[in-house]
C-alpha positions as CSV (number, residue, x, y, z in Angstrom):
1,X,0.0,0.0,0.0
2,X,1.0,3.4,-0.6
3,X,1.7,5.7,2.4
4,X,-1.4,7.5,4.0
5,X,-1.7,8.7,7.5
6,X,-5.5,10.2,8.9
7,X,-5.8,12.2,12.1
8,X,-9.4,11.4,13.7
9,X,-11.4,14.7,14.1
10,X,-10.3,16.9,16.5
11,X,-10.3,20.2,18.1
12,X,-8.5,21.2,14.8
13,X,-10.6,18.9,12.6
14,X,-9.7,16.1,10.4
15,X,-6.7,15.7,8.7
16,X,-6.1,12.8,5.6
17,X,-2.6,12.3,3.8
18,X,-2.3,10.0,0.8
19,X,0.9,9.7,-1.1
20,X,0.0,9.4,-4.9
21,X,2.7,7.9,-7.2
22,X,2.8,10.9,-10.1
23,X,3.9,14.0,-10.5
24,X,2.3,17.2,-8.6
25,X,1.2,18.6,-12.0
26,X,-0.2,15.4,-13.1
27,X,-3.1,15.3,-10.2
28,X,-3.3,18.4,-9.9
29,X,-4.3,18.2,-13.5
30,X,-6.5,15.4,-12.1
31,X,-8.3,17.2,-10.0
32,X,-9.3,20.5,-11.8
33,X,-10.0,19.1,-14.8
34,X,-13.7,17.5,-15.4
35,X,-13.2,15.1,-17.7
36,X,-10.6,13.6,-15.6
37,X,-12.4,14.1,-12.3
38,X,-15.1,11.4,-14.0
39,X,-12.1,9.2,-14.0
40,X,-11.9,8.8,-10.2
41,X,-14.6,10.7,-8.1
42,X,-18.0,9.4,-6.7
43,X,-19.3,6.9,-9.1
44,X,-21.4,7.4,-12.6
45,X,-24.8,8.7,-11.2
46,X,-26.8,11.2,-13.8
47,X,-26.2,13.5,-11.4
48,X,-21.8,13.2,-11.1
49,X,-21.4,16.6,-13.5
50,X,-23.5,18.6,-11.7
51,X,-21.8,17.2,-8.6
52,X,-18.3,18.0,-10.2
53,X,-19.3,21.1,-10.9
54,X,-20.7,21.9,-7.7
55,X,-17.4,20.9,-5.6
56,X,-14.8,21.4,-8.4
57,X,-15.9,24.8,-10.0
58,X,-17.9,26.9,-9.3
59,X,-17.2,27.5,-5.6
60,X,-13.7,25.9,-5.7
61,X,-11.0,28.1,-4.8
62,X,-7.1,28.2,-6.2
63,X,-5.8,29.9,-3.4
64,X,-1.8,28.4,-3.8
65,X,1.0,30.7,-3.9
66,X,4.6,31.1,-3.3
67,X,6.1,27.6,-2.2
68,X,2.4,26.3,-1.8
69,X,1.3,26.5,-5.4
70,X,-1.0,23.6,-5.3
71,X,-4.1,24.6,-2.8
72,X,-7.6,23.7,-3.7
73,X,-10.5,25.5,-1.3
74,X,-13.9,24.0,-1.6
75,X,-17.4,24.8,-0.2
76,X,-17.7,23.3,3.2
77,X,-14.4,24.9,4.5
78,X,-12.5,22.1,2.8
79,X,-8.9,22.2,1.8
80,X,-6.3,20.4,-0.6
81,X,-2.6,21.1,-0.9
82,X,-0.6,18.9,-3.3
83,X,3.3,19.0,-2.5
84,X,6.2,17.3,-4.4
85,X,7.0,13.9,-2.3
86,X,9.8,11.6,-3.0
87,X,7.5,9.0,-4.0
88,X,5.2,11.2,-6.1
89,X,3.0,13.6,-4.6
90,X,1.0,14.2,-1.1
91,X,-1.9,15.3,-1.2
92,X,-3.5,16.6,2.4
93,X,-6.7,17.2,2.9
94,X,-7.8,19.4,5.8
95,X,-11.5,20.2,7.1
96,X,-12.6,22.5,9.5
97,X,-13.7,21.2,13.0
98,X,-17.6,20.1,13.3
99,X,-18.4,23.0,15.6
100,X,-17.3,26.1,13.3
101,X,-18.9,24.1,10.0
102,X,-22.4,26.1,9.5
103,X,-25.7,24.9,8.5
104,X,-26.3,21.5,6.2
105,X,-22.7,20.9,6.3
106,X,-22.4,20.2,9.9
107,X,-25.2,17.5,9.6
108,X,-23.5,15.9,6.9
109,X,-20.0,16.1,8.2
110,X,-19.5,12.6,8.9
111,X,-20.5,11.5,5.6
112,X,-18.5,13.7,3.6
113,X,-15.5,12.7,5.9
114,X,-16.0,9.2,4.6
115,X,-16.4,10.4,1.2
116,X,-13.5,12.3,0.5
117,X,-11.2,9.4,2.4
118,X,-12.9,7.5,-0.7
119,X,-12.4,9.5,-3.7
120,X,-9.1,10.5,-2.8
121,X,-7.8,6.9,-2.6
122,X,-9.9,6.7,-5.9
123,X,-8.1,9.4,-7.5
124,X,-4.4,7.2,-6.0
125,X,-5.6,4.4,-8.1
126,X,-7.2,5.8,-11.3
127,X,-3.8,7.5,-11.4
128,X,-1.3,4.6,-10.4
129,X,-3.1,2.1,-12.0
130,X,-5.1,2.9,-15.1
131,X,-3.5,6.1,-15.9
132,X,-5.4,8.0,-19.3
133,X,-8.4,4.9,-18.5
134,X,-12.1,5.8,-18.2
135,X,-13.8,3.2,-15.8
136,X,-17.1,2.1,-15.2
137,X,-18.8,2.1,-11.5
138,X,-21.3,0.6,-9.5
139,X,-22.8,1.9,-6.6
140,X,-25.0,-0.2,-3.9
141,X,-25.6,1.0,-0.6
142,X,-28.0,-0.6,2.3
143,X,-28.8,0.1,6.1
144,X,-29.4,-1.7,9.6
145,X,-27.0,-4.5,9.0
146,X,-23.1,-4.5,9.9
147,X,-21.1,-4.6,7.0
148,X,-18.5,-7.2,8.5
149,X,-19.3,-10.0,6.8
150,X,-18.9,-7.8,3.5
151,X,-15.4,-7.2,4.5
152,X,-14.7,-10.5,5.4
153,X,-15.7,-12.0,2.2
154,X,-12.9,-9.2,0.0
155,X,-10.4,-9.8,2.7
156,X,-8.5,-12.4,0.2
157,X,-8.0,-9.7,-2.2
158,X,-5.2,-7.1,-1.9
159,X,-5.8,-4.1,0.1
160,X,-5.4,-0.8,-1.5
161,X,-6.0,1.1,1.5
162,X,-7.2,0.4,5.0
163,X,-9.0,3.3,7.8
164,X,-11.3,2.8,11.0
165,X,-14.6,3.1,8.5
166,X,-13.5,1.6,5.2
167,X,-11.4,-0.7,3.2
168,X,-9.9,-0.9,-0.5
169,X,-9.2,-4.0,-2.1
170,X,-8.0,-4.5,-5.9
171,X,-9.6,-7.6,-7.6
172,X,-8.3,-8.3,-10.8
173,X,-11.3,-9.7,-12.9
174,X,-12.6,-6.3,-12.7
175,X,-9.9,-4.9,-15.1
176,X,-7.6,-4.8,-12.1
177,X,-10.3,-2.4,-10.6
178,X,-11.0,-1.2,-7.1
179,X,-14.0,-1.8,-4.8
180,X,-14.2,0.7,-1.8
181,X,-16.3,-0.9,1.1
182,X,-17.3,1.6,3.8
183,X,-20.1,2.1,6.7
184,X,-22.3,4.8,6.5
185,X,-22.7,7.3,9.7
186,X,-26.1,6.8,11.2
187,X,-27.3,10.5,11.1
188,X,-30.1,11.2,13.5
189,X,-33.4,9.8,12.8
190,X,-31.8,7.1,10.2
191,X,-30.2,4.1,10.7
192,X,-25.8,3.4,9.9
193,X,-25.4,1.2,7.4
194,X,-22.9,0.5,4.7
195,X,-21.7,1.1,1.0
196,X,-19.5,-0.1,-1.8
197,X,-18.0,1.5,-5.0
198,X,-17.1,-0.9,-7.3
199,X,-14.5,0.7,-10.1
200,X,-14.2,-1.9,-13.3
201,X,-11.6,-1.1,-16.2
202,X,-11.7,-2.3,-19.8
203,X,-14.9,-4.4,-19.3
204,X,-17.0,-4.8,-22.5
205,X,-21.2,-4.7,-22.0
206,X,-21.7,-8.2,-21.8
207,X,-18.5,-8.7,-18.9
208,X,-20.0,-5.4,-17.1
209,X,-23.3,-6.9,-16.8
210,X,-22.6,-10.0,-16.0
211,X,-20.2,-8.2,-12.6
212,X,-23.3,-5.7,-12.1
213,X,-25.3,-9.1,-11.6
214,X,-22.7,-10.3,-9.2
215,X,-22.0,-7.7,-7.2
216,X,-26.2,-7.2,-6.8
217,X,-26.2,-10.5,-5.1
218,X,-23.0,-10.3,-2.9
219,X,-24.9,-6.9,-1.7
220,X,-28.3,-8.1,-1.1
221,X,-27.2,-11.0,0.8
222,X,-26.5,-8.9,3.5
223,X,-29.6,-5.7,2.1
224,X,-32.4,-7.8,0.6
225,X,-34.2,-4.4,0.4
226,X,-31.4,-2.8,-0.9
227,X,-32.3,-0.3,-3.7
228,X,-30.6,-1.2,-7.5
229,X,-27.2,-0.7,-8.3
230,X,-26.4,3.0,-9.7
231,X,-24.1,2.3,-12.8
């Protein structure tokens, strides 16, 4: 696994670092330009663009200068700074502590803890592993059940990454791809539960389907109510 360190929120908030084998300018690339943040953020829901545009765009931030070049503000009191590393380039992500986050963001700010700890270790692989690729995704998700025997059942696999919520494991029928299995914070009035991203490579129609049938039944073994897969 590559190198990555988290700091659990604090009085100072939540820090993540991930060490990304490329250049600085080649995910920094990644991650201001749209057609390459469909490579690697979220998963391909009708709604991804306007999401990217949303969080990437139009109330992004470059506010890098000096030695710091690389610094990406986003709505929510979010913060990226890319730095040259020996092995590539770190990326750390800073967010503000719960109490000084305002309105819907506070409610939400366990969720979108998790989600950037995802699609930042998405963004490691698309970029070490299937440089230049487009993917296809799945996306289940299901509540009131632990998602331990999930993870037992990928723990064969090779981990990509590992934190107290989520795991990342490679399996290589899916093109190599990545599937990212993490719980979901029980917000109040709904129950925890869990959710997987499942990143394929170089799969034709026939092979996707036949993994988005898969997948469906690995999930609802554990969610038989869960909702379709979004692809």
């Amino acid at each position: 696994m590559t190198e990555q360190t988290s700091q659990p929120e604090t009085a100072t908030g939540f820090t993540l670092e991930v060490v990304i084998g490329a250049p600085v300018e080649v995910v920094w690339r990644a991650m201001r330009e749209p057609d390459q943040i469909r490579r690697w953020h979220g998963w391909h829901a009708e709604s991804l663009d306007a999401e990217i545009r949303q969080i990437y765009g139009d109330t992004a931030t470059e506010s890098g200068s000096g030695a710091t070049p690389y610094v990406l503000d986003v709505e929510g009191g979010d913060r990226f700074e890319l730095r040259e590393h020996d092995d590539g380039t770190l990326v750390r992500l800073t967010r503000l502590p719960r109490e000084q986050v305002e309105g819907e963001w506070a409610d939400w700010y366990d969720d979108i803890t998790e989600g950037w700890t995802s699609f930042v270790h998405q963004l490691r692989f698309a970029l070490e592993r299937h440089p230049h690729e487009e993917r296809r995704t799945l996306c289940l998700s299901g509540a009131g059940a632990p998602a331990q025997p999930l993870r037992e059942s990928l723990a064969h696999h090779e981990t990509f990454f590992s934190t107290d919520h989520q795991q990342g494991h490679v399996l290589d029928g899916l093109g190599p791809g990545l599937v990212v299995l993490g719980e979901t914070p029980g917000r109040p009035g709904q129950q925890p539960g869990a959710m997987a991203i499942v990143s394929t490579y170089g799969l034709d129609d026939d092979a996707f389907a036949r993994e988005q049938d898969s997948w469906t039944a690995w999930w609802r073994a554990a969610y038989p109510d869960a909702d379709p897969a979004v692809t």
